[in-house]
N, C-alpha and C positions, 0 to 999 in steps of 0.2 A: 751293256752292263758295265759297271765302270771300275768293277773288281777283274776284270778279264785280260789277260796277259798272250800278247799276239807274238810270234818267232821274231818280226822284226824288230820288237819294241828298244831293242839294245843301240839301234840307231836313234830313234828318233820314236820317244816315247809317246805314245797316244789316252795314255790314264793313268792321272793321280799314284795308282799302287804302281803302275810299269815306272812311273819315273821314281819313285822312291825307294824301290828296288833295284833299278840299274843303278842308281846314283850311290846306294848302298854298297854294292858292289864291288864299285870301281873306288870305294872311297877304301873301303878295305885294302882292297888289293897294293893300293898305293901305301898303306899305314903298314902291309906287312914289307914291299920294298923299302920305308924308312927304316923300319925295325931291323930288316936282312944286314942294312950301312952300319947301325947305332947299336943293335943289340940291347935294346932297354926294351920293355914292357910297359913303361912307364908313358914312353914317346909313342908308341903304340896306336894306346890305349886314348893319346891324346888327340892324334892325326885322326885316327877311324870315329871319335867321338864330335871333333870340329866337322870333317866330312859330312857325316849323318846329318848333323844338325843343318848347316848349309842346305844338304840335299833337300830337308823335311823345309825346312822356312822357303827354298826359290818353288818345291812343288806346289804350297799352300799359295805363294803368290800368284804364282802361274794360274792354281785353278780360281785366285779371287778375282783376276780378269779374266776370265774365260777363254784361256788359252786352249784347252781341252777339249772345248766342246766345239 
């Protein structure tokens, strides 16, 4: 099932939602240690929003060569 999220996925993602979820994650995590430096909302908003997009555009490629499967 390719909506299914396994304990290890944090390593080394095996479906489409696992990597766009860790990748989500970790994008945040990183936008809120810029923000902790900067204290803007603004840079934030910006870091967690470039993250996500990166993560969503390398998982769509991943899966359009059939990295996944």
């Amino acid at each position: 099932m390719i909506l299914s999220i396994n304990w290890y996925d944090w390593v080394t993602p095996t479906t489409p939602t696992a990597a766009i979820i860790t990748g989500s994650v970790f994008a945040i995590l990183i936008a809120f240690m810029v923000w902790f430096e900067d204290k803007d909302w603004k840079v934030f908003f910006a870091f967690a929003g470039i993250g996500i997009g990166v993560t969503l555009l390398g998982a769509g490629l991943l899966e359009f060569l059939g990295w996944f499967n």
